[in-house]
N, CA, C and O atoms as a DFTB+ gen file, in Angstrom:
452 C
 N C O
     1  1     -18.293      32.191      -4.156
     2  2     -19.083      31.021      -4.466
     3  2     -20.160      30.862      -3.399
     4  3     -19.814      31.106      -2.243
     5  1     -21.479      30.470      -3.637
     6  2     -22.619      30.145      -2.944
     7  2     -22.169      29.260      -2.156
     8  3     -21.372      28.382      -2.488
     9  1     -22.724      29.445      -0.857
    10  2     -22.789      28.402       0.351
    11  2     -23.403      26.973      -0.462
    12  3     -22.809      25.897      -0.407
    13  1     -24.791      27.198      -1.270
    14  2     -25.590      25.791      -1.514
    15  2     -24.819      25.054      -2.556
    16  3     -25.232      24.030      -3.098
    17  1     -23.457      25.739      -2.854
    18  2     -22.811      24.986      -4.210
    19  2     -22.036      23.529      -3.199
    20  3     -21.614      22.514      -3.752
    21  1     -21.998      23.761      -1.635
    22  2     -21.085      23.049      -1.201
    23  2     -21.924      21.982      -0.275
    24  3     -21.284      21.146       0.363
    25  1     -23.444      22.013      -0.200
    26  2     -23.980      20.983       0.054
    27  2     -24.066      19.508      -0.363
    28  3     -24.559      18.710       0.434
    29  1     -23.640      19.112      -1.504
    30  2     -23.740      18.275      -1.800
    31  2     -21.808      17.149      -1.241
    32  3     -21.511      15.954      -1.223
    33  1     -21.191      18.213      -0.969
    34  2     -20.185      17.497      -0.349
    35  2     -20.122      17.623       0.878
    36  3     -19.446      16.718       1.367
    37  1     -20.732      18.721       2.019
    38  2     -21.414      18.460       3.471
    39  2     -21.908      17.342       3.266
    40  3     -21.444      16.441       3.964
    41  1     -23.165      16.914       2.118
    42  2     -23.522      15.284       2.156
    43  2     -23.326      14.741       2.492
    44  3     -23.678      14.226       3.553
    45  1     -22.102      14.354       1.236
    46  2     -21.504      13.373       1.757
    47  2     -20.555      12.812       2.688
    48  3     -20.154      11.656       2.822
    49  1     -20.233      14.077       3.415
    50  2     -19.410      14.142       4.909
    51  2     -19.937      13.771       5.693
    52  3     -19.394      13.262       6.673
    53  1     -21.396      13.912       5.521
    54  2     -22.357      13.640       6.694
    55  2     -22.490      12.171       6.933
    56  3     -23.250      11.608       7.720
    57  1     -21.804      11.763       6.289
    58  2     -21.977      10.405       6.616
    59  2     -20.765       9.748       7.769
    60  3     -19.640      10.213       7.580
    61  1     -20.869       8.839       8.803
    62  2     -19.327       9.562       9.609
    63  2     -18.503       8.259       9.024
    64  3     -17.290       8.225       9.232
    65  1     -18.941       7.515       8.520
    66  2     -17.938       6.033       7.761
    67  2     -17.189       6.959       6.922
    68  3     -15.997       7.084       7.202
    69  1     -17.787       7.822       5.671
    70  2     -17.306       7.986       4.744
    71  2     -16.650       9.215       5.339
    72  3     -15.434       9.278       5.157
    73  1     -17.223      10.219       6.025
    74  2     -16.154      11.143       6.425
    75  2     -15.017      10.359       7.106
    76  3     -14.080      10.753       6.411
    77  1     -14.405       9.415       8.104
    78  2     -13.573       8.986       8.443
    79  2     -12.305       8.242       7.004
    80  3     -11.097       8.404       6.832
    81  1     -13.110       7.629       6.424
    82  2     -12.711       7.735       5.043
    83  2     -11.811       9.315       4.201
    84  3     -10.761       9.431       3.569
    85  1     -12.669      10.089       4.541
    86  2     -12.027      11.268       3.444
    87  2     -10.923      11.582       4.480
    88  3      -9.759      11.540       4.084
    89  1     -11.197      11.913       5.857
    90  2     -10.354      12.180       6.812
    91  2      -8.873      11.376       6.557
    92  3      -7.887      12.097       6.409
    93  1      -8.724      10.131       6.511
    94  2      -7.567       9.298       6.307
    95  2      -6.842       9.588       4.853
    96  3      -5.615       9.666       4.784
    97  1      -7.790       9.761       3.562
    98  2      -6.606      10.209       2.249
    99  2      -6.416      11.405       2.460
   100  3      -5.400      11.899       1.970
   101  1      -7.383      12.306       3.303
   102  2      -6.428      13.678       2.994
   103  2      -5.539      13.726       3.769
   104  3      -4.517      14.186       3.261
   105  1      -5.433      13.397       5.018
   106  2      -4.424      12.649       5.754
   107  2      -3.259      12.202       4.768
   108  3      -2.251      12.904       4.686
   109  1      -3.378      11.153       4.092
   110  2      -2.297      11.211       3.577
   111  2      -1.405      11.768       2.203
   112  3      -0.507      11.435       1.428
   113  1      -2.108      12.578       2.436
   114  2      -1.516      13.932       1.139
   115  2      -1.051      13.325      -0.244
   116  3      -1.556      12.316      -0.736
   117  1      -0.139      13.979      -0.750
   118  2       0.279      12.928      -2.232
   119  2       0.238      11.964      -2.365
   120  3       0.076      11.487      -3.488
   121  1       0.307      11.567      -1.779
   122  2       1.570      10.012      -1.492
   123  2      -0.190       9.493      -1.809
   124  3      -0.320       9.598      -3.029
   125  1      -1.474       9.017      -1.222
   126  2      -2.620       8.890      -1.310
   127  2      -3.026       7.462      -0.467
   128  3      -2.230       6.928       0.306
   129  1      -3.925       7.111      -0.648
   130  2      -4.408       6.004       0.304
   131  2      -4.713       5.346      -0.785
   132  3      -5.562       5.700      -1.603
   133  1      -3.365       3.389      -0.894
   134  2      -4.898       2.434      -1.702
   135  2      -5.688       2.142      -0.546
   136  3      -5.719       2.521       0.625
   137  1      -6.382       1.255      -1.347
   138  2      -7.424       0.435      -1.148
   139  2      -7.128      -0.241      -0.007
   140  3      -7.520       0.105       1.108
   141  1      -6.365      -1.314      -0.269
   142  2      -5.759      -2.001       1.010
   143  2      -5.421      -1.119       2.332
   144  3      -5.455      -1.506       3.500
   145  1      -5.103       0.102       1.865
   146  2      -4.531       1.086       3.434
   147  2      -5.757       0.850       4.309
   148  3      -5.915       0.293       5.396
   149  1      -6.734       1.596       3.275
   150  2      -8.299       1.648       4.310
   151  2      -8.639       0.674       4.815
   152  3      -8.830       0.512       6.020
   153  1      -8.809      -0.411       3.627
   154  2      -9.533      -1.754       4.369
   155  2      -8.711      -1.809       5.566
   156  3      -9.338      -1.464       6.567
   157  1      -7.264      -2.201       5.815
   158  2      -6.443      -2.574       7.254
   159  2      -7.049      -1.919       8.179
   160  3      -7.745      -2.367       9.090
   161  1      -6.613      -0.191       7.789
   162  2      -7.044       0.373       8.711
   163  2      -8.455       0.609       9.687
   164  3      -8.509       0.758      10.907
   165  1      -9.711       0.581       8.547
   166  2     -10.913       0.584       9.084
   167  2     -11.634      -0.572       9.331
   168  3     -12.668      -0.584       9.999
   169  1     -11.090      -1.617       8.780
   170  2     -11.945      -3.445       8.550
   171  2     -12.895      -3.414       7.696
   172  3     -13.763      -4.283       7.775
   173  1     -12.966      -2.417       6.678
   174  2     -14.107      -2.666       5.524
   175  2     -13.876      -3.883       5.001
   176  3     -12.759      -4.397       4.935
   177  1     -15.175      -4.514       4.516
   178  2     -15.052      -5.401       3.110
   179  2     -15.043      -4.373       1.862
   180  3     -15.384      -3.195       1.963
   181  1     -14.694      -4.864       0.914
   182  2     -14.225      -3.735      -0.632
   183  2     -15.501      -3.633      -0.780
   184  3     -15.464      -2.800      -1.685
   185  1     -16.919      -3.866      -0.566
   186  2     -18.173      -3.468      -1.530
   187  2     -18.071      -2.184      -0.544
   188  3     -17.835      -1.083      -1.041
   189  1     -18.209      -2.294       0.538
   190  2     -18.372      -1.234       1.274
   191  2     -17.290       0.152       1.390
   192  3     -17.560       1.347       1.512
   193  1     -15.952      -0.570       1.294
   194  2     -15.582       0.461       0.979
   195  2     -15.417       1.142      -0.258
   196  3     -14.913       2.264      -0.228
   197  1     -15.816       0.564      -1.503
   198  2     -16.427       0.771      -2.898
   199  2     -17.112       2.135      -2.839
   200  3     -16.679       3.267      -3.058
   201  1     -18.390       1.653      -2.454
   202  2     -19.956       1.994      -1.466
   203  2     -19.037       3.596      -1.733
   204  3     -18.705       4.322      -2.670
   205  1     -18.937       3.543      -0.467
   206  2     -17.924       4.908       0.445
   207  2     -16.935       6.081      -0.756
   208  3     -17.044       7.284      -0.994
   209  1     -16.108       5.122      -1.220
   210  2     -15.232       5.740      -2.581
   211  2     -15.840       6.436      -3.002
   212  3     -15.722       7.642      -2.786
   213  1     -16.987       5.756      -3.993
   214  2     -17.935       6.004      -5.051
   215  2     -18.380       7.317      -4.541
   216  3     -18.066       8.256      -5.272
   217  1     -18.921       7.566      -3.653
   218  2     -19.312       8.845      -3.514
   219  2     -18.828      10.110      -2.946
   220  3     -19.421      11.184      -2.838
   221  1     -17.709       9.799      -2.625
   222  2     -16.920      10.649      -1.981
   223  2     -16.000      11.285      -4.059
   224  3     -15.712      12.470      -4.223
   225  1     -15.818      10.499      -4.920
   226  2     -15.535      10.572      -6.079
   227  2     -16.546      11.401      -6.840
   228  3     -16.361      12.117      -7.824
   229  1     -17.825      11.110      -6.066
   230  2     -18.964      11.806      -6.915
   231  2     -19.107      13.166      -6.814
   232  3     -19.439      13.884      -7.758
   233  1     -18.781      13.683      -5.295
   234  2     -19.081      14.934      -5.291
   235  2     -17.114      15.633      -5.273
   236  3     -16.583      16.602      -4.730
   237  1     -16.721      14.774      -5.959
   238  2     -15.376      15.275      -6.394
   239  2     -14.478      15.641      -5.616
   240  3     -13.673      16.502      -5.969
   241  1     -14.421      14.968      -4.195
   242  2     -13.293      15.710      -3.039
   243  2     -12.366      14.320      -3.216
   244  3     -11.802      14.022      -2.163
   245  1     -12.141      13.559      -4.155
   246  2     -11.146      12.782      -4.157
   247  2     -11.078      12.289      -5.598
   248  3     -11.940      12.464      -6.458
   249  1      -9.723      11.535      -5.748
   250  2      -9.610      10.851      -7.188
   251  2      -8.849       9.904      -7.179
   252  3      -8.210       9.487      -6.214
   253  1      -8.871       9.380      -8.573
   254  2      -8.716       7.687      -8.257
   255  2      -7.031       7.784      -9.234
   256  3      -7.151       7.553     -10.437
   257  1      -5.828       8.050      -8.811
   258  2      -4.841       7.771      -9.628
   259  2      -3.936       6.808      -9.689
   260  3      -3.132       6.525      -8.800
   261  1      -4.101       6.074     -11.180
   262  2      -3.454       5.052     -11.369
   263  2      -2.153       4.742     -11.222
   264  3      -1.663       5.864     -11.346
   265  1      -0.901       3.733     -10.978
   266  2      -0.091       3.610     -10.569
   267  2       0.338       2.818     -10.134
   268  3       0.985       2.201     -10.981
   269  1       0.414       2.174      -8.748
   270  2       0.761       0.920      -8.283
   271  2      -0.477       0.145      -8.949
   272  3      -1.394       0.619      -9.621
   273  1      -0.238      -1.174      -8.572
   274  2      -1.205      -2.413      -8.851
   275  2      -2.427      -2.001      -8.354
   276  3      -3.120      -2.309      -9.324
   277  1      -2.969      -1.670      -7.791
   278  2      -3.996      -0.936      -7.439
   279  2      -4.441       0.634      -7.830
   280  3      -5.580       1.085      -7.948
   281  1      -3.264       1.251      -7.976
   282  2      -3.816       2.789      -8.222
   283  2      -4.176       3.342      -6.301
   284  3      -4.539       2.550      -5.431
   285  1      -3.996       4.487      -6.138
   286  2      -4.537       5.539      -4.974
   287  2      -5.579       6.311      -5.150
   288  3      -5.903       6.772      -6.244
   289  1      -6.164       6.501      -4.105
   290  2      -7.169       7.858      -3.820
   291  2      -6.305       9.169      -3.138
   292  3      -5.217       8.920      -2.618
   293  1      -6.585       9.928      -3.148
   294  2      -6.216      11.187      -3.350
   295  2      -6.748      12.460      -3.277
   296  3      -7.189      12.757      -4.387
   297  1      -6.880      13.200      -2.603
   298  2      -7.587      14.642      -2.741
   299  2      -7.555      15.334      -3.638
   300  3      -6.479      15.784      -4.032
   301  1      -8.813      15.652      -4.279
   302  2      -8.915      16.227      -5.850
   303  2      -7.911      17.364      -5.597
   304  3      -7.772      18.070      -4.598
   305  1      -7.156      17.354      -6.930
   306  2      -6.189      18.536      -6.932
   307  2      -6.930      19.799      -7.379
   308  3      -6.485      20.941      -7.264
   309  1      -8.284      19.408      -7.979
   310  2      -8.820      20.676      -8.278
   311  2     -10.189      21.728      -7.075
   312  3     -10.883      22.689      -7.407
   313  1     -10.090      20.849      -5.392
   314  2     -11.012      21.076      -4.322
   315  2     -10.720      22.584      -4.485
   316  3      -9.766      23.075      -5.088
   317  1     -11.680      23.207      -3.863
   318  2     -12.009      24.730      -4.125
   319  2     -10.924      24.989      -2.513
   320  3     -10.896      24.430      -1.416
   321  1     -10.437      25.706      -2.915
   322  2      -9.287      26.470      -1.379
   323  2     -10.419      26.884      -0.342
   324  3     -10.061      26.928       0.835
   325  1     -11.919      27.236      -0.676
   326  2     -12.311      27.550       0.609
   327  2     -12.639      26.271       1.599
   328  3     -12.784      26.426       2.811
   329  1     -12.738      24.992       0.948
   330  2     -12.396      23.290       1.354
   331  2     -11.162      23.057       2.120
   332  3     -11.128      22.577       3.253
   333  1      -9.977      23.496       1.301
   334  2      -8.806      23.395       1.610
   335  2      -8.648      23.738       3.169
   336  3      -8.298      22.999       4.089
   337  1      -8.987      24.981       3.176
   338  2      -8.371      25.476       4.599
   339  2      -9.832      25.669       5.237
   340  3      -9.908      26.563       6.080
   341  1     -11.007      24.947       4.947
   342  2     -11.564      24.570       6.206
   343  2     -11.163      23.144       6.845
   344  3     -11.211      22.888       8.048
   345  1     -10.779      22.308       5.874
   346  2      -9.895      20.997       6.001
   347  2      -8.648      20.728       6.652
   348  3      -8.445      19.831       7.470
   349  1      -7.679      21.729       6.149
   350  2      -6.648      22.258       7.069
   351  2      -6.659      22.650       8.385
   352  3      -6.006      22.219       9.335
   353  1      -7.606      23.655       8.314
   354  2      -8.107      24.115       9.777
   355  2      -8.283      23.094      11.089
   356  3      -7.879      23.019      12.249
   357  1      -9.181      22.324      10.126
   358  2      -9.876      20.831      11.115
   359  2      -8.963      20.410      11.731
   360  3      -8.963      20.449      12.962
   361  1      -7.607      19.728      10.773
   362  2      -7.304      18.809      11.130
   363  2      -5.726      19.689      11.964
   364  3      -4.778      18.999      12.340
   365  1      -5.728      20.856      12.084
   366  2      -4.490      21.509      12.448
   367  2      -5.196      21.206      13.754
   368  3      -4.430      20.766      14.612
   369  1      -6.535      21.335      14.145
   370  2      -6.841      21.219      15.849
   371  2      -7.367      20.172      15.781
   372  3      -8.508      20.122      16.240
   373  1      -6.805      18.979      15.222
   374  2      -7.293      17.616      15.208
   375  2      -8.669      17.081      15.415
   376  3      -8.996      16.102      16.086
   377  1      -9.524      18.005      14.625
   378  2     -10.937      17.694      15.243
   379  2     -12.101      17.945      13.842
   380  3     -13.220      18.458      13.863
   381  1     -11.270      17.324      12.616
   382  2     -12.270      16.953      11.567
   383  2     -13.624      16.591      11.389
   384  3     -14.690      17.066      10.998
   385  1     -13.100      15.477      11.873
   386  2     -14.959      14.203      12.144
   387  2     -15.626      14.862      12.845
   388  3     -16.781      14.870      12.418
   389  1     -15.433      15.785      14.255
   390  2     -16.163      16.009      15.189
   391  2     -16.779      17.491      14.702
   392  3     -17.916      17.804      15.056
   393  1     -15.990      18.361      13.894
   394  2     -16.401      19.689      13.317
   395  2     -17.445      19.181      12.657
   396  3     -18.585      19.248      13.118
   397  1     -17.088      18.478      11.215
   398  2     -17.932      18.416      10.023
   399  2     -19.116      17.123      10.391
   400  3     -19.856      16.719       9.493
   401  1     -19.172      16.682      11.470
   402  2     -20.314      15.699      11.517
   403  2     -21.462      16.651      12.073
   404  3     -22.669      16.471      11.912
   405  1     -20.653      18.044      12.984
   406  2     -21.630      18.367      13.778
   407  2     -22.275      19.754      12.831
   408  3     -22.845      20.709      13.359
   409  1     -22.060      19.623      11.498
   410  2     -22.949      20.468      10.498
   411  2     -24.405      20.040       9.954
   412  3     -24.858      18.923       9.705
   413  1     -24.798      20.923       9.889
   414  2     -26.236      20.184       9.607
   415  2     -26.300      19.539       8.061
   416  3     -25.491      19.683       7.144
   417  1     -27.680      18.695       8.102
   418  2     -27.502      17.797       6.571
   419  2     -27.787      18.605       5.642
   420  3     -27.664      19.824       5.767
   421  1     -28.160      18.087       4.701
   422  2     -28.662      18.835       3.656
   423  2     -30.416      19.460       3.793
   424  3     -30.917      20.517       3.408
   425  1     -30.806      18.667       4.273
   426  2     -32.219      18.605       4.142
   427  2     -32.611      19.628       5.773
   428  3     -33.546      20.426       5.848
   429  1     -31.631      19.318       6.912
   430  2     -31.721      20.244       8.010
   431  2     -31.504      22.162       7.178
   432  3     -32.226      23.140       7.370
   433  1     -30.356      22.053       6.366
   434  2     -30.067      23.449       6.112
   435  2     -30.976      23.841       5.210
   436  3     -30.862      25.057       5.058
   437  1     -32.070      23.263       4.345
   438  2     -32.618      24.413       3.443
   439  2     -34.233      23.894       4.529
   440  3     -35.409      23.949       4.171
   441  1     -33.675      23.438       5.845
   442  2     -35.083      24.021       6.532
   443  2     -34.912      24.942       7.305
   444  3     -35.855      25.630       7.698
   445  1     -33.259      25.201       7.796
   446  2     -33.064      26.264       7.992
   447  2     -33.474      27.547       7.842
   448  3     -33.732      28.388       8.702
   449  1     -33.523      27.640       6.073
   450  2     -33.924      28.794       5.432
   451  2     -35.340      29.720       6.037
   452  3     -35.695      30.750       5.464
């Protein structure tokens, strides 16, 4: 698979709210993160962490499954394995946020080119 197929979820990593966000449901594996987990944990208000969801849903590295009174987020069961175990990787040397923030954006890499 093309490197540029995976820019659009560098994107949205690039953001470090919402990467701290993806960092915490994949963190919590099946089991998934509601709503309420994050807000406690980070002090969002819900638009914002809405905001955050919404696009982390968009470029498909999470999903919304129904269930408790709320429903969980969740790491798409269908993320491409070369995600997986750069994700794995990260967080085996505890250093997610600090890897994937320090990638360039979208707009840095095709000036790269």
């Amino acid at each position: 698979m093309s490197l540029s197929h995976y820019v659009p979820v560098f994107e949205a990593l690039g953001n470090g709210t919402r990467l701290r966000v993806f960092e915490f449901i994949y963190r919590s594996g099946e089991v998934g993160a509601r709503p309420k987990d994050l807000i406690d944990k980070f002090g969002f208000d819900s638009g914002t962490l809405d905001f955050h969801l919404k696009k982390l849903l968009a470029v498909e590295l999470i999903s919304y499954k129904e269930g408790c009174r709320r429903g969980t987020y969740c790491v798409n069961e269908s993320i491409s394995i070369e995600l997986v175990q750069l994700f794995d990787s990260a967080i085996a040397s505890n250093k997610l946020s600090t890897r994937l923030a320090g990638m360039p954006r979208a707009k840095e890499a095709q000036d790269f080119h």
